[in-house]
N, C-alpha and C positions, 0 to 999 in steps of 0.2 A: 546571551548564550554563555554559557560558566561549562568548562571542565577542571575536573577535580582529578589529581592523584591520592589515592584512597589506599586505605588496606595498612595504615599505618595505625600508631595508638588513638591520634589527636582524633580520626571521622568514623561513623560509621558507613560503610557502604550499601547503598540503599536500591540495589540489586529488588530485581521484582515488581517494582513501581513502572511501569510501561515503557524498558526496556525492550528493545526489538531485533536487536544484534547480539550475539557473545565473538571477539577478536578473539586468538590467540597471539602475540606477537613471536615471531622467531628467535631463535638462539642457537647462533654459529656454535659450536664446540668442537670445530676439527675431526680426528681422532680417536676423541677420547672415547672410551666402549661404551658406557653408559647412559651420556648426552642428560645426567639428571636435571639439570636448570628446566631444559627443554618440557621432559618427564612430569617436571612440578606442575610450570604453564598449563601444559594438557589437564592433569588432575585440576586444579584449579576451576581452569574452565568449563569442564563437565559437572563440578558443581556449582558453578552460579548458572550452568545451562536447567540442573535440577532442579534449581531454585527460583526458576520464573515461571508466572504463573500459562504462560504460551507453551504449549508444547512443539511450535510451528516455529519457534524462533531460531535463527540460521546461527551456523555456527562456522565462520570465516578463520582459514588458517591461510596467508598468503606467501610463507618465504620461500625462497625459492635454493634453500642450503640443502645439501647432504649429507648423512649421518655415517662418524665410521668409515675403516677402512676397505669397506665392501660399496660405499657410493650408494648407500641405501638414501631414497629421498625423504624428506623429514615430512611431507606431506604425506608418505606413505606409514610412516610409522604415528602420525598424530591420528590419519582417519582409523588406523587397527587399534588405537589405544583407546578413540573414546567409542569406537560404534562395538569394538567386543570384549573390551574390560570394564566399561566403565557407563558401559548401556544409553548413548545418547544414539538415536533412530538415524540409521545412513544416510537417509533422503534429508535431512537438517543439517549434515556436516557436508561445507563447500570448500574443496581446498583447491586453491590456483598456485603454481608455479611462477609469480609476477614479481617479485625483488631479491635483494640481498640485503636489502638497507632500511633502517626505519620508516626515512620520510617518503621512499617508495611503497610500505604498506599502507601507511595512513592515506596514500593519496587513490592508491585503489580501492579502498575501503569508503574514501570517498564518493569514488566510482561507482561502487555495489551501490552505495545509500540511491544516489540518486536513480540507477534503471530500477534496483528492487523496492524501495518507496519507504524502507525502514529509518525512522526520526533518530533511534539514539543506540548508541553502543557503549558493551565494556567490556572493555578492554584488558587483556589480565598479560602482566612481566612481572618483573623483580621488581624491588624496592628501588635498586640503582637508577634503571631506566625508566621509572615511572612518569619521573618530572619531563623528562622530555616527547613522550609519548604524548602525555598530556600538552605540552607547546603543540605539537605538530595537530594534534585534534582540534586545538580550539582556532588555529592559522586556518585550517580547511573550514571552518564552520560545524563542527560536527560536535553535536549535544552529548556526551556521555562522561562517564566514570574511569577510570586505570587506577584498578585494584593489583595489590603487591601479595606475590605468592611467600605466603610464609603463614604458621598453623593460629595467628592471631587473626587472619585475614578469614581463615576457613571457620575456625569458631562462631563469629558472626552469621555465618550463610544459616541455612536451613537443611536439615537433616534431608536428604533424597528420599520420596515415598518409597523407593527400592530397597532402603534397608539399612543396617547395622554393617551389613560386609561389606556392599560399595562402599559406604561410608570410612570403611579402615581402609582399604587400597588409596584411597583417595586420600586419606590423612598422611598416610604413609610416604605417598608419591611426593607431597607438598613438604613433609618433616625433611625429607630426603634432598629435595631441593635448596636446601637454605644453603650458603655461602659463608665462608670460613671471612676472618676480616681482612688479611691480607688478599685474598679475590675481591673481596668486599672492596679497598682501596683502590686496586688497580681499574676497575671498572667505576668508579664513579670519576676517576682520574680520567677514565678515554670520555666518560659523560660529557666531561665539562668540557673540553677538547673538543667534541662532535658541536655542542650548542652554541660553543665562542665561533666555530668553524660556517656554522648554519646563518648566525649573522654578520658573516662577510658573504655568503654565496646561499641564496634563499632558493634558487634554484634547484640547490642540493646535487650539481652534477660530482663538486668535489667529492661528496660524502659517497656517489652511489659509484665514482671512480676508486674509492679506500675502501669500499664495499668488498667489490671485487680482487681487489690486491691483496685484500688479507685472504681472499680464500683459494687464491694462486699459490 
């Protein structure tokens, strides 16, 4: 069983091939009005959801953060962004309220695999969080890909039968989401932190006790 962090120069991501899941992973941003990181993910994801050849394949959004100073839930903002911008069918997007923390989506996602019966997942974050995404998939057993949102990643996919205009929203979302290099540093800095963290306490209660504290 091989997972791969993908969506970088070195692989291509081989999306399409009897994939049976699209993940979105979450992204705390407090705050801030925007939540673009978030924004990208979504975009992203709706199009490697265009780009399989299932039109039945589920599309799992699990964090359980809220968006903004209004307490808006991020679950509610990913199902509006891809069933009415970005045209992925209601009844395919599943979003549960179940973590705050990495290793608690990956492990409900592990949950999904086994009642709903689907073999392989991808996975779609940032470049930061990829590697680690990728750790906690292949820990659970679970066959798939985590592809990095950024417009090298999107190039690769497949044009959506839907068109030329989804296609530039979705470019747009994804251009939008890239990360400046000092964000860049500080985030691959809390990376390494959360992995060194993960192999003292595999359990993960630390990581889903820091979860929570940052968003106190």
């Amino acid at each position: 069983m091989t997972v791969r962090a993908t969506g970088h120069r070195r692989e291509e991501p081989r999306v399409g091939c009897g994939a049976s899941a699209v993940v979105i992973l979450g992204k705390h941003q407090g705050t801030r009005p925007h939540n673009l990181e978030l924004r990208g993910r979504v975009a992203l994801g709706a199009a490697v959801w265009h780009g399989l050849s299932d039109p039945t394949a589920p599309v799992y959004f699990l964090a359980a953060d809220t968006h903004g100073p209004t307490g808006v839930r991020d679950g509610t903002l990913v199902r509006s962004l891809l069933t009415e911008r970005y045209q992925v069918p209601g009844d395919v997007v599943h979003v549960r309220r179940w973590s705050l923390c990495t290793l608690a989506e990956v492990r409900g996602i592990r949950a999904l695999s086994r009642r709903r019966g689907f073999e392989r997942v991808v996975a779609v974050t940032h470049g930061y969080h990829a590697r680690r995404v990728a750790k906690y998939l292949g820990e659970v057993a679970l066959r798939g890909e985590v592809l990095s949102v950024d417009p090298e990643t999107l190039a690769r996919l497949p044009v959506p039968a839907a068109g030329a205009e989804l296609w530039q929203m979705i470019a747009e979302a994804v251009t939008a989401a890239r990360i400046g290099f000092g964000h860049h540093v500080r985030e691959r800095a809390t990376e390494a932190g959360l992995t060194v963290l993960h192999r003292l306490d595999r359990r993960g209660r630390i990581e889903r006790w820091l979860a929570k504290r940052a968003r106190s």
